[in-house]
C-alpha positions in Angstrom: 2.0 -18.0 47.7 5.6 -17.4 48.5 5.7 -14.2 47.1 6.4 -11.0 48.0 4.0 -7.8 46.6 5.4 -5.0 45.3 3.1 -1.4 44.1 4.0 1.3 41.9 1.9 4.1 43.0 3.0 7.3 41.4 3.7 5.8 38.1 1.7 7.2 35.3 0.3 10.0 36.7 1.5 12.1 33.6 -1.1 10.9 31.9 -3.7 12.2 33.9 -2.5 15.4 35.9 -5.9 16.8 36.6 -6.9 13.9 38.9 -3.2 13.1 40.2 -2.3 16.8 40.7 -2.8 16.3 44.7 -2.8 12.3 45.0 -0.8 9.2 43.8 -2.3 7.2 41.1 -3.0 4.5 43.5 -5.2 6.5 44.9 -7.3 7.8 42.2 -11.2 7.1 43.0 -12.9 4.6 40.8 -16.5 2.9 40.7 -17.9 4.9 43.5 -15.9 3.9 46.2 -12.9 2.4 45.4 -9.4 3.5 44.8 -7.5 2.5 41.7 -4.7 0.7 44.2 -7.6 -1.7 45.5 -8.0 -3.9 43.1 -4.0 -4.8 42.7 -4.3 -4.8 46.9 -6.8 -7.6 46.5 -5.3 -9.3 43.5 -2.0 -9.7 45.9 -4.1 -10.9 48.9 -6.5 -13.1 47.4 -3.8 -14.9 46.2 -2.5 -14.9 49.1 0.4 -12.7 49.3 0.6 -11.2 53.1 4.0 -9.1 52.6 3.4 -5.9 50.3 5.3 -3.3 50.1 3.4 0.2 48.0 6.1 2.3 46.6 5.6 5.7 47.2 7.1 9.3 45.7 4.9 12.0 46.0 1.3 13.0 47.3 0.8 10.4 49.3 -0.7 11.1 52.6 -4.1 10.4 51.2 -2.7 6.6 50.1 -1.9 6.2 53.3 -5.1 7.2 54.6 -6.9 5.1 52.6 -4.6 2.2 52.7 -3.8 2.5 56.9 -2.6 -0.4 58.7 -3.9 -2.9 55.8 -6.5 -4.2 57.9 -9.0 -4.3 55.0 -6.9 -6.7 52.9 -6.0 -8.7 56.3 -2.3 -7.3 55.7 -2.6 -5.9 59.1 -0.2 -8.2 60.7 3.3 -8.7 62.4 5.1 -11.0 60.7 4.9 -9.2 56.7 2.1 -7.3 56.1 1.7 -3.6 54.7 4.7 -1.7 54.4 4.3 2.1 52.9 7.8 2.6 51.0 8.8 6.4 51.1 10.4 7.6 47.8 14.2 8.3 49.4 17.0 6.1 48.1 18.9 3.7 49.9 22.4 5.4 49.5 21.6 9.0 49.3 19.1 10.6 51.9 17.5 13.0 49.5 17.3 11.0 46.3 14.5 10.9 44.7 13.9 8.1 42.0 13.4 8.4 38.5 12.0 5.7 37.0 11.2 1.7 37.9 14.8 0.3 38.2 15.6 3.3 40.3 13.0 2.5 42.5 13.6 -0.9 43.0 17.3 0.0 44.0 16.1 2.6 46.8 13.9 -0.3 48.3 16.6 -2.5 48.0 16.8 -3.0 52.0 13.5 -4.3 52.5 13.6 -6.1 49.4 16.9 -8.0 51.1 15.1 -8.6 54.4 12.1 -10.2 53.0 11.9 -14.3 53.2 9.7 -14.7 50.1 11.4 -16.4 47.1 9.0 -14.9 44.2 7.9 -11.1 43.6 5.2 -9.9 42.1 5.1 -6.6 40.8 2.8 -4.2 39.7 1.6 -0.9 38.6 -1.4 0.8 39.4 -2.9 2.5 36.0 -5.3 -0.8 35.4 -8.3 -1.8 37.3 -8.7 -5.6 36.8 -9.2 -8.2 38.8 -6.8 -11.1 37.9 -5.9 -14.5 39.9 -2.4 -13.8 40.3 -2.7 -17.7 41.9 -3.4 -18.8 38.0 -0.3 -16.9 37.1 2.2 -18.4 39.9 0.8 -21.6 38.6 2.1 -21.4 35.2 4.9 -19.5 36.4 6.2 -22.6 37.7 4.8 -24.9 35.4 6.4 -23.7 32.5 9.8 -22.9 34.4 9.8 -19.3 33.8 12.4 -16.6 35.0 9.9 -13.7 34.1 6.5 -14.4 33.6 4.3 -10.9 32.2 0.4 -10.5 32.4 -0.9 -9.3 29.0 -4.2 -8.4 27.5 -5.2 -8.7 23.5 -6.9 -5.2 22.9 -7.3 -2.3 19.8 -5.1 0.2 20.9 -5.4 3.9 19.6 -2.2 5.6 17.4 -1.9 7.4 20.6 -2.2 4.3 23.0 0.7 2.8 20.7 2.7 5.3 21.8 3.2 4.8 25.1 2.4 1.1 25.8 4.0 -2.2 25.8 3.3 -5.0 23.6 4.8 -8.5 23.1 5.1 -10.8 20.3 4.5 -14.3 21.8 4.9 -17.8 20.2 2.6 -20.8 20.3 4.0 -22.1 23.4 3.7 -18.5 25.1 6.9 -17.3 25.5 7.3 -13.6 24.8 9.7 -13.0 21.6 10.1 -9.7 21.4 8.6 -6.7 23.2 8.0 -2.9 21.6 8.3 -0.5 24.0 6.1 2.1 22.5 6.2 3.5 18.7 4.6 0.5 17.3 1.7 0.1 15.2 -2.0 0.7 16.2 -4.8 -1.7 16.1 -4.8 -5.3 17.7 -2.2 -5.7 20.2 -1.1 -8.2 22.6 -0.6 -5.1 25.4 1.5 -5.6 28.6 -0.4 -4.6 31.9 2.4 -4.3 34.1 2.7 -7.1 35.8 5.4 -9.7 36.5 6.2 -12.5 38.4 9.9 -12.9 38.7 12.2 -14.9 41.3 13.9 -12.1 44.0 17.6 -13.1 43.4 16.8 -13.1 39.6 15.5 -9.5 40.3 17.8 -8.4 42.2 20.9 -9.4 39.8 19.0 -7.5 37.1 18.3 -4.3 39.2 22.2 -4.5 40.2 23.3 -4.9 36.7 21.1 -1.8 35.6 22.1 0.6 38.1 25.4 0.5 36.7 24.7 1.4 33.8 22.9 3.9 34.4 19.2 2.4 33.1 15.6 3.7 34.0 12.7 1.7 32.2 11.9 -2.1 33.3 10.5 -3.4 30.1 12.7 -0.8 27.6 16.1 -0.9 29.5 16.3 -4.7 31.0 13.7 -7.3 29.8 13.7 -6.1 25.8 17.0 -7.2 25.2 17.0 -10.2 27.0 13.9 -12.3 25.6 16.5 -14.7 24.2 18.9 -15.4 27.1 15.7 -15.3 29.7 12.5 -17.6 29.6 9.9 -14.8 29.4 6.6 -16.0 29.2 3.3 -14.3 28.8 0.1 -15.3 30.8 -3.2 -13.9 28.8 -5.3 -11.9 31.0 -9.0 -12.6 29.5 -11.4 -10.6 32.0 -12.3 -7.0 31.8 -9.4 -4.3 32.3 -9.4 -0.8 32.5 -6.5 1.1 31.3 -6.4 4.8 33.4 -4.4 7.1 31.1 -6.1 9.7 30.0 -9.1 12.0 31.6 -11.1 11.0 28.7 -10.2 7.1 29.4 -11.1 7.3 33.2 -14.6 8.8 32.3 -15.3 5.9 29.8 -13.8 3.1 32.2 -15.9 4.5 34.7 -19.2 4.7 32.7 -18.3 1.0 31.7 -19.6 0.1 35.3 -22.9 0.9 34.5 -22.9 -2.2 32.1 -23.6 -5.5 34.4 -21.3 -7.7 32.7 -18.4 -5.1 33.4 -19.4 -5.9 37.3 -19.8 -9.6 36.7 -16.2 -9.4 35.6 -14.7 -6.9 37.5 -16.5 -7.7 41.1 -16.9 -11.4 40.2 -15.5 -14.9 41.9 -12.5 -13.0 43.2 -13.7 -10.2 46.0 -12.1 -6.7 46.0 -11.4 -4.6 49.1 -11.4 -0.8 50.1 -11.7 0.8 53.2 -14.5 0.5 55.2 -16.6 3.6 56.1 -19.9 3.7 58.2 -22.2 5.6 56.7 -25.6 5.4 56.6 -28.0 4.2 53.3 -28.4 6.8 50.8 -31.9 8.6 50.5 -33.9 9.0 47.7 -37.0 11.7 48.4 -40.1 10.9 46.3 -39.4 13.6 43.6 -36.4 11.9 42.7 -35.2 10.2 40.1 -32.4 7.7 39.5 -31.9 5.7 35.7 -29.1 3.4 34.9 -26.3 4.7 38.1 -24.4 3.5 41.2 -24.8 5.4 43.9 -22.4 5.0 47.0 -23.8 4.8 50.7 -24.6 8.3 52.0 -25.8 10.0 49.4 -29.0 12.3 49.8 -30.9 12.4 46.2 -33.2 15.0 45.6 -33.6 16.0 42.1 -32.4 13.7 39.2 -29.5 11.5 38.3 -29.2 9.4 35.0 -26.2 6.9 33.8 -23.7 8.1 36.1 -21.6 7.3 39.2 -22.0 8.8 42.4 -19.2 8.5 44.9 -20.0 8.5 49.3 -21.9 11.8 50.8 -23.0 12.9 47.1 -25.5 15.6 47.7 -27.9 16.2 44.6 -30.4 19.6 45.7 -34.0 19.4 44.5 -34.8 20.2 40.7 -31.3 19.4 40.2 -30.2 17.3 37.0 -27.0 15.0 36.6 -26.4 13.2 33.5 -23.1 11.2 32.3 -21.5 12.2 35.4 -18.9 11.4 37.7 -19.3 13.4 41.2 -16.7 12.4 43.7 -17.3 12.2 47.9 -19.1 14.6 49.3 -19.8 16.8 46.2 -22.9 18.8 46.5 -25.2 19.9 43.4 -27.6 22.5 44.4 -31.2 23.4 43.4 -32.0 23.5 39.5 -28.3 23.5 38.4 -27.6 20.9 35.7 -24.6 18.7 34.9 -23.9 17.0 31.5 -20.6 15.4 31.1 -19.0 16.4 33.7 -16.5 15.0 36.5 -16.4 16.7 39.8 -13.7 16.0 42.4 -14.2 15.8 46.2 -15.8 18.5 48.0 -16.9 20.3 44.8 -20.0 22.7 45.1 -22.0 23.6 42.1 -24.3 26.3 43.3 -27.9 26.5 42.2 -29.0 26.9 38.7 -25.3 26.7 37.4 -25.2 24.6 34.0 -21.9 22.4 33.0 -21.7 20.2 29.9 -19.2 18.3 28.7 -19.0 15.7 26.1 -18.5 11.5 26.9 -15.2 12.4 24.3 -14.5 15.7 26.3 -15.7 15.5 30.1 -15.6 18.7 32.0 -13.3 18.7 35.2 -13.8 20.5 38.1 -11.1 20.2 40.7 -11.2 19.6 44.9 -12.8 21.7 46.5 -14.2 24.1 43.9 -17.6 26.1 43.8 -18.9 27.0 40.8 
C-alpha cells in the first residue's frame, strides 16, 4: 500500500487517568499481553504499510520500550520503517501540541520527506482488527478525498457525548457528522480512522493552523462534507472502545467469549513484543475456569473468568474472580480478589480481601502492596 501510517498515542487518555497516569494510551495493556497500540501497529502492517510514524506527547518511554526498533511488525527497516515522533513542534522548540491539527503541523517535516502518496491515520482508544487493505480499496474505487472507518453501535447518553457519528447516504458518503452532543442509542460511530491523500492533508492542516483550529473531525472535516467526497467504510468485526475504567474491564472480560477471539485474533494476525518466558504452571491444588492466562505465570490457588497478564503469581489458597492482574502481580496466600484490576508489580499480601463490582472494578495502581 502506498501509504504512509500515522498513531495518535496520548489521545484520550482523559478518559481513563488511572491506567494512563504513567503511560500513553498506546500503551495501555489489553488481553494479557498486548498493548492497546498493537493492534493499529498490525492493522498498518498487514496491509502493508512499512513507514509509520507513532506520535508521541507524554509518558512514553514505556511505548518505546514496548514498541523498540519495530522489529515485531517487520518495521525494522532502512528505507521507512518505525519512526517515534517526539511531542515538540516544528517552529517552536518547546511547544507542546494541543490537539490533532496541532500535531500534525509539529510533524510536518517528516510528513514532507515521506514518498508515500496516501496516509492513514489513527487513534489508539479502539482495539479492532480491521483490513485497512479493504479500506484503500474503496478508497480508490469510489474516488474518495477522505475516506472514515465507522462502526453501527448503541451508545450510552454519556458515550454521545464525546464521540463522533456520521449520517451516511445509500451510496456511503458521509453527510453530516455530530461531533459530540447528539442523541443516544443506535449510532453510526466514527473510530478514528481515515484514509486521506498527503497533499490533500497537508492543505487542510495548513489552512487550520491559521486559523487557529484544534479538533480533526469538529474543526476541518464537519464543515466540509459538501465540498469534499467523504465516504464512510463500515467496520463490521468486533471493536472495543477504551474510555472509561469501567469500559476497559468489560472489553477485557469480552475476551473470555471465543467468538470475541475468533474476531479479534482471526484471518488477520496481530503482533506485540516478543518475551521468552517460560509456560505457566499450574500445581495440582489449583484451579482455573473460563480465563487467559499469559506465559509465566505460577498458579497456585484459584482463578475464575479473568485475565492474567505475563509473571502473574497467584499464592496457594488464594482466590481471583472477574479480575484483571497485570505483569508480574503477585496474590499471596488466602487473600481474595473480586472485581478487581491490579496494575503491574502490584502485591496483595496474604489474606487481604478486595471486591469490586463488573459496573465498578476496584483499581490498584503500579507497584502497590496492599
Amino acid at each position: 500500500m502506498n501509504a504512509l501510517g500515522l498513531i495518535f498515542s496520548n489521545l484520550h487518555e482523559d478518559a481513563v487517568p488511572e491506567i494512563t497516569n504513567k503511560r500513553t494510551m498506546g500503551s495501555v495493556p489489553f488481553g494479557g499481553r498486548y498493548r492497546i497500540i498493537d493492534f493499529v501497529l498490525s492493522n498498518m502492517t498487514n496491509a502493508g504499510i512499512n513507514t509509520v510514524g507513532i506520535i508521541t506527547k507524554s509518558n512514553y518511554q514505556s511505548l518505546m520500550d514496548h514498541v523498540g526498533s519495530g522489529k515485531e511488525w517487520d518495521l525494522a527497516r532502512k528505507n521507512g520503517g518505525l519512526h517515534i515522533l517526539p511531542p515538540f513542534g516544528a517552529t517552536e522548540s518547546n511547544f507542546v501540541y494541543k490537539g490533532k491539527v496541532q500535531a500534525l503541523r509539529s510533524v510536518s517535516g517528516f510528513i514532507n520527506n515521506t514518498r508515500e502518496r496516501y496516509v492513514v491515520l489513527s487513534d489508539c482508544d479502539i482495539v479492532a482488527n480491521v483490513d485497512l487493505s479493504d479500506v484503500f480499496r474503496q478508497h480508490i474505487e469510489t474516488g474518495a478525498d477522505v475516506t472514515m472507518v465507522y462502526m453501527k453501535k448503541q451508545i450510552t447518553p454519556r458515550e454521545a457525548q464525546t464521540s463522533t457519528v456520521f449520517q451516511v447516504d445509500f451510496s456511503g458518503r458521509i453527510l453530516r457528522m455530530i461531533c459530540g452532543g447528539h442523541d443516544s442509542g443506535m449510532q453510526k460511530v466514527s473510530m478514528n480512522l481515515w484514509v486521506i491523500e498527503k497533499t490533500l492533508l497537508q492543505g487542510l492542516i495548513e489552512e487550520a493552523t491559521t486559523q487557529g483550529a484544534h479538533h480533526m473531525e469538529k474543526d476541518i472535516f464537519a464543515h466540509r462534507c459538501k465540498s469534499l467526497n467523504i465516504r464512510g467504510y463500515l467496520f463490521e468485526g468486533y471493536s472495543a472502545k477504551i474510555d472509561s475504567l469501567q469500559n476497559y474491564f468489560a472489553r477485557n472480560m469480552d475476551l473470555l467469549d471465543s467468538r470475541v477471539r475468533r474476531s479479534l485474533f482471526g484471518e488477520n494476525r496481530i503482533f506485540t513484543k516478543i518475551k521468552d518466558a517460560v509456560p505457566s504452571h499450574y500445581t495440582q491444588d489449583s484451579l482455573v475456569e473460563n480465563s487467559l492466562i499469559a506465559d509465566g505465570c505460577m498458579i497456585e490457588g484459584q482463578v475464575k473468568n479473568s485475565v492474567l497478564f505475563r509473571g502473574v503469581k497467584v499464592e496457594k489458597g488464594a482466590k481471583v474472580e472477574n479480575c484483571i492482574l497485570m505483569q508480574d502481580s503477585t496474590v499471596c496466600e488466602h487473600a481474595e480478589l473480586h472485581a478487581v484490576i491490579l496494575d503491574k508489580n502490584v502485591t496483595i499480601k496474604d489474606g487481604r480481601v478486595l471486591s469490586g463490582h463488573e459496573t465498578y472494578p476496584v483499581y490498584i495502581s503500579k507497584g502497590s502492596i496492599v
